[in-house]
N, C-alpha and C positions, 0 to 999 in steps of 0.2 A: 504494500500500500504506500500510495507516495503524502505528497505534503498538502496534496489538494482534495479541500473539503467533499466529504461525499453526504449528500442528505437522504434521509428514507423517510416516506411516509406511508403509512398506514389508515384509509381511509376507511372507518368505520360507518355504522349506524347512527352511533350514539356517541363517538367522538373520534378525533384524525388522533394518533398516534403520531408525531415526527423528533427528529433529531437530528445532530449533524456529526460527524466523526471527521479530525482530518489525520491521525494520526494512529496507529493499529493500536499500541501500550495507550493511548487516552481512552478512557472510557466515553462512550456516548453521551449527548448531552439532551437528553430523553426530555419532552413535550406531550401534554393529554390537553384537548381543548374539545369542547362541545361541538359536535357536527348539527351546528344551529344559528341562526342565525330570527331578527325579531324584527318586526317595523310596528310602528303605533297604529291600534286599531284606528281610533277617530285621531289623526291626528290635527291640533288645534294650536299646534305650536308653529313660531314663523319658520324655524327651522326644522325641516325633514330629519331624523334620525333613526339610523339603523341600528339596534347591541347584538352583539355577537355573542356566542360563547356562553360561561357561565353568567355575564349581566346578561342575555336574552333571559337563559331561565330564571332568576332573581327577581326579574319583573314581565312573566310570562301572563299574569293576570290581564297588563294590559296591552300585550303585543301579539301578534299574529307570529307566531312562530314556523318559522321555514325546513324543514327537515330535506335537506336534497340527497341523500341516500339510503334507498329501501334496500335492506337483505345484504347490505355491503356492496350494492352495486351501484350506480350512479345516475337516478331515476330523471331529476330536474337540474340538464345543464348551467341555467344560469345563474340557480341559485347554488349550485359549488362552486361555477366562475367565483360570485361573490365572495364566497366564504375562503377560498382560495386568495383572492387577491387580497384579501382581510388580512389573514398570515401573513403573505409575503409584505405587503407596506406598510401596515399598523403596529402588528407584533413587534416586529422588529428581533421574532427571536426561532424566523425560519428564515435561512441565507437563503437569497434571489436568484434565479438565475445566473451565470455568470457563463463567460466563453471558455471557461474550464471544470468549471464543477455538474460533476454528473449526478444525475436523482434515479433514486433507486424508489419506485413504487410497487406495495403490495399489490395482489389483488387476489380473492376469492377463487376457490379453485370452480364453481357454478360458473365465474364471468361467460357472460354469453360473446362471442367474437367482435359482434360489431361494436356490443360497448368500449370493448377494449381498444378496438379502431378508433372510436370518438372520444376512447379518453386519452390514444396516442397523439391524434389530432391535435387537441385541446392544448395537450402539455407544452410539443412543438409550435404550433402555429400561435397560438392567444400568450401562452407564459414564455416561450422561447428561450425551454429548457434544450441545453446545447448537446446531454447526452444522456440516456433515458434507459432506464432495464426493468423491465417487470417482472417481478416472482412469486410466485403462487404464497399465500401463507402458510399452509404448512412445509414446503421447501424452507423458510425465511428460521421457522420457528425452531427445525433440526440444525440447521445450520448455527444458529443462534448456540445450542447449545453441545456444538462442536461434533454432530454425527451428520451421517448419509443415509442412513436407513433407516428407518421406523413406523411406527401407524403416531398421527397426532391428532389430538381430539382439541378442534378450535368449538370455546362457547362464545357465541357474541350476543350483543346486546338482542337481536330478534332473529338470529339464527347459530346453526350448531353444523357443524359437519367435522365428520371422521376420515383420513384420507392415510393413504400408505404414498412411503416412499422407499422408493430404491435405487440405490446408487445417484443420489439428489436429484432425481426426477420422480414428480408426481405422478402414480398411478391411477388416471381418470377412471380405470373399468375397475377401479378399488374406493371406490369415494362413495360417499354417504351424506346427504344435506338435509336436513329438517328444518324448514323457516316460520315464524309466527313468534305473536306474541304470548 
């Protein structure tokens, strides 16, 4: 691994998971934020505002709350734009794109192809991420803890699936997904 920061996100239900690593001996510098996003029902105020995150749900009573991904997959494009660009300029505590730094995104081992098309799209073209790798979650989650082979039992917030791996690739005709709440 070299000197140049690498970011992973993990796009939840119920919240992104991200972090940035730039060095193999530094540990991650691990992120949990609400995959939510609020606008005011009646709003009466002269200025429009949007809370994100934990303020969305702190004052959920009187905001329309946004959830843009169902099942871990990516249901309402522009309200992840939103919440996406929320991170990268507001946070200030997810690195930005750069002409050197590559993002590593999860993704569900269900993803259906063309979402994963439209969220390759999205990442290149609108965030003008320079260099991009997707990997299933349970590959992310063995590797994580230093093996190639195993069955991983992901629970998430409104779905659950069991998946084998071997030799760090996912076994789709070995996988299991039950979704709901």
């Amino acid at each position: 691994m070299t000197d140049t920061p690498v970011t992973m996100i993990d796009f939840g239900s119920s919240s992104i998971k991200y972090g940035t690593m730039v060095k193999e001996q530094d540990p991650p510098d691990p992120h949990v934020f609400p995959t939510t996003f609020g606008e005011y029902k009646e709003c009466e105020r002269p200025v429009y505002e949007i809370l994100y995150g934990q303020q969305a749900l702190d004052d959920s009573r009187y905001l329309k709350l946004h959830w843009p991904i169902q099942d871990g997959v990516v249901t309402h494009w522009d309200d992840w734009e939103k919440l996406l660009w929320h991170l990268w300029n507001k946070k200030n505590s997810l690195l930005p794109p750069s002409e050197e730094a590559p993002l590593l995104v999860s993704e569900p081992p269900h993803q259906p192809k063309a979402k994963r098309d439209k969220l390759v799209c999205e990442l290149f073209e609108t965030f003008e991420v320079p260099m991009l790798g997707l990997a299933s979650t349970p590959q992310l989650s063995l590797f994580g803890s230093g093996k190639q082979n195993g069955v991983v039992m992901d629970i998430g917030h409104t779905m659950s699936h069991s998946s084998a791996v071997v030799q760090g690739k996912s076994c789709e005709y070995q996988s299991s997904t039950a979704c709901g709440v």
